[in-house]
DRENBA-898747 format. One line per 3 residues: for each residue x, y, z of C-alpha. Coordinates in steps of 0.05 Angstrom, whole numbers. Example, Ala and Ser with C-alpha at 12.3 -4.5 7.8 and 13.67 -1.06 7.14 Angstrom:
REM DRENBA-898747
246 -90 156 | 273 -21 143
REM end
This chain:
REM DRENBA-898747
261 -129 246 | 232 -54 226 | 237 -75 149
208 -156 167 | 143 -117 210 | 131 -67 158
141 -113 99 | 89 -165 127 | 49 -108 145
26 -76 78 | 14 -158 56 | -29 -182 107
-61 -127 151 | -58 -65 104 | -75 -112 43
-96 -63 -19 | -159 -108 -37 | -183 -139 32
-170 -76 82 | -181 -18 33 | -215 -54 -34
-167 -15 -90 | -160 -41 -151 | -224 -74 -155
-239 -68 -223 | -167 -102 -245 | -182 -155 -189
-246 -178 -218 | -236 -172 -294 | -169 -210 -295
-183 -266 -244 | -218 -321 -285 | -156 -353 -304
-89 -364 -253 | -40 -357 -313 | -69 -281 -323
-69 -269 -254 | -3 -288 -241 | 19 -241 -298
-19 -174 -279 | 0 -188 -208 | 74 -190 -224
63 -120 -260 | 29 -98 -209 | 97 -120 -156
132 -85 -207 | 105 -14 -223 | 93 -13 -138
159 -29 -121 | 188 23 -173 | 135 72 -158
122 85 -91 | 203 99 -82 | 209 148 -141
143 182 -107 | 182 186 -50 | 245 225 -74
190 273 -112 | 149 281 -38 | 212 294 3
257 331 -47 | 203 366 -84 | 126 368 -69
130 383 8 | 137 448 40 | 204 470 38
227 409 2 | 262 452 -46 | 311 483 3
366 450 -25 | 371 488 -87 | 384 547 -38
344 586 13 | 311 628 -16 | 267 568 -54
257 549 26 | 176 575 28 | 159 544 -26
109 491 -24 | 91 452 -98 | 46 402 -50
-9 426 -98 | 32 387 -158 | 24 314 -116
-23 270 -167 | -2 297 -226 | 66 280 -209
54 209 -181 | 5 188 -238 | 65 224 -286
114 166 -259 | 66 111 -249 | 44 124 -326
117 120 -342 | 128 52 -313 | 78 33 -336
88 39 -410 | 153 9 -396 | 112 -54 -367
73 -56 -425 | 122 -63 -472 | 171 -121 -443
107 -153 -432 | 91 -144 -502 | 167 -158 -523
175 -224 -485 | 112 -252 -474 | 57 -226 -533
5 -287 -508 | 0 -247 -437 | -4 -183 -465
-55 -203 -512 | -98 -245 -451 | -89 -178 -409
-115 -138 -463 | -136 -66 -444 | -123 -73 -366
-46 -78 -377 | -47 -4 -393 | -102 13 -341
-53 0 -287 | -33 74 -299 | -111 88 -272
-112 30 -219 | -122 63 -151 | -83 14 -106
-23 36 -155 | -36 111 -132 | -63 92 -60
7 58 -59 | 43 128 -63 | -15 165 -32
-7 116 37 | 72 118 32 | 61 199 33
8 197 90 | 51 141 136 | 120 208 128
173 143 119 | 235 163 138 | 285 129 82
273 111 14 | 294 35 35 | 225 35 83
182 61 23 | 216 16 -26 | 202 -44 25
134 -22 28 | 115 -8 -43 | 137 -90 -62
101 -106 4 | 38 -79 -25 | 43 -103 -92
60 -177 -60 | -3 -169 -23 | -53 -152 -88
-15 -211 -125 | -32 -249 -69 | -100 -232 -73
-113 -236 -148 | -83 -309 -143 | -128 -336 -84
-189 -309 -118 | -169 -334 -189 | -150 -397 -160
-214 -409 -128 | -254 -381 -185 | -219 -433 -250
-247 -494 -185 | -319 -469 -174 | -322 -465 -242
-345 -546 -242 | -385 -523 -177 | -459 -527 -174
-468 -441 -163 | -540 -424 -152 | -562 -381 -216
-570 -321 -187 | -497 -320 -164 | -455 -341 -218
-396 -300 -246 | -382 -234 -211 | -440 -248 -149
-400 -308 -119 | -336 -270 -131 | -364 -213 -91
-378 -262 -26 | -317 -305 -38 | -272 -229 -28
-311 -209 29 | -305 -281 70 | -227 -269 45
-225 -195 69 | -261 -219 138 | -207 -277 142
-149 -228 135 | -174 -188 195 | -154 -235 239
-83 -215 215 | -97 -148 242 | -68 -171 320
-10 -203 285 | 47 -148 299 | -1 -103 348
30 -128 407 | 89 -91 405 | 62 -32 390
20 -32 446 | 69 -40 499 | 106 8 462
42 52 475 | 42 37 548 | 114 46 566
107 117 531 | 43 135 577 | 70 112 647
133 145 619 | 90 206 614 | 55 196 679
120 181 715 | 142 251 696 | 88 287 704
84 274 778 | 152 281 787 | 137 355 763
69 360 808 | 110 339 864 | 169 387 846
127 441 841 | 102 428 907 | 158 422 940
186 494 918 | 120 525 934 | 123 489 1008
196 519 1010 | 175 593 995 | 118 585 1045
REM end
C-alpha cells in the first residue's frame, strides 16, 4: 500500500508539469504530434526510472555527510554533499546517451522527429528535479526511490500525451489569431494543472488522521507528565 500511495503520488498530485512546471521546454516543443510524444515520454520513463535510483545509491553511500563511513572510520566526517549536481547530471548524461542511441539503433524515424531534444533530456529539469525531490523527500530504500522515479516519469508522459492529443484535434479548431500555436497551449496546461489539483485530497486523508492520532498522542502524554509532576510535588509538600 506504501509503494501503491507513493507511486500514484508523484503521477497525479506531485505531477512534474502541472504541480511544479519542469520540463517545459521538452513539453511544448515535442507535443504537436502523439507519435513524438509517446516516444520522448517513454525516454523520459526511462532515464527517471534508471536515474533517480542510481542518484540514490550516490546520495546515501557517497554525497551525504558521513556517507562514506563504510570505507572505514576515519572517512566518517567527510561530507562530498558539495559534489550533488555534478554527480546526478554525470549519470543522467550517461543514460542518456544510452537512450539516444537504441533510439537511434531501432527506431531512426523517432530519433530523427525528436531531433535535438532527445539529447537535451540530459538538461531537462524534471529529469534533475526527479533526483533533486527523491534527495529532499530522505527515502528510505532504493525500491521507494526506484518506485518513485517511474512514477514521475509516468506522470510527464502522461502529460505530454494529453496535451499532444488535444493539440493534433484543435488543430481543425477555429483558434482566435492571437492564440494559435504555443498561446492556446499555454491555457490548455494551466486548465490541466488546475484539474489535477483536485487530485491533491486524493491520498490526504490518511495522512491526516495519521497527523491527529500523533498530536492527541502527544497531548495524552503530556498531561500525563503535568499531572505526574504534580502529584510528586503535592507528595513532598
Amino acid at each position: 500500500m506504501e509503494y501503491l500511495e507513493l507511486f500514484l503520488k508523484s503521477i497525479f498530485i506531485d505531477n512534474m508539469v502541472f504541480a511544479f512546471f519542469l520540463g517545459m521546454c521538452s513539453y511544448l516543443a515535442v507535443s504537436k504530434k502523439v507519435s513524438t510524444a509517446v516516444g520522448l515520454g517513454a525516454a523520459v520513463i526511462f532515464v527517471l526510472a534508471i536515474t533517480v535510483p542510481l542518484n540514490f545509491l550516490l546520495d546515501k553511500y557517497i554525497l551525504r555527510e558521513g556517507a562514506l563511513v563504510w570505507l572505514g572510520p576515519e572517512y566518517a566526517d567527510y561530507d562530498l554533499s558539495f559534489l550533488t549536481f555534478i554527480l546526478f547530471i554525470a549519470t543522467i548524461a550517461t543514460m542518456v546517451q544510452l537512450v539516444e542511441i537504441i533510439v537511434e539503433k531501432f527506431s531512426p524515424s523517432l530519433y530523427n522527429s525528436l531531433g535535438i531534444f532527445l539529447p537535451l533530456i540530459a538538461v531537462n529539469c524534471a529529469i534533475l528535479g526527479g533526483s533533486l525531490f527523491m534527495q529532499q523527500k530522505e527515502f528510505a530504500t532504493i525500491s521507494h526511490a526506484a518506485v518513485y522515479g517511474i512514477g514521475s516519469g509516468i506522470g510527464w508522459f502522461l502529460a505530454i500525451l494529453a496535451i499532444a492529443a488535444i493539440r493534433e484535434k484543435i488543430r481543425y479548431s477555429n483558434v482566435p489569431a492571437p492564440l494559435r500555436g504555443l498561446g492556446i497551449t499555454f491555457i490548455l496546461t494551466g486548465l490541466m494543472a488546475i484539474g489535477f489539483m483536485s487530485f491533491g485530497g486524493m491520498l490526504t486523508g490518511g495522512e491526516e488522521e495519521e497527523a491527529k492520532k500523533k498530536e492527541t498522542v502527544q497531548v495524552k502524554e503530556e498531561t500525563a507528565k503535568e499531572v505526574a509532576e504534580n502529584t510528586n510535588v503535592s507528595i513532598l509538600k
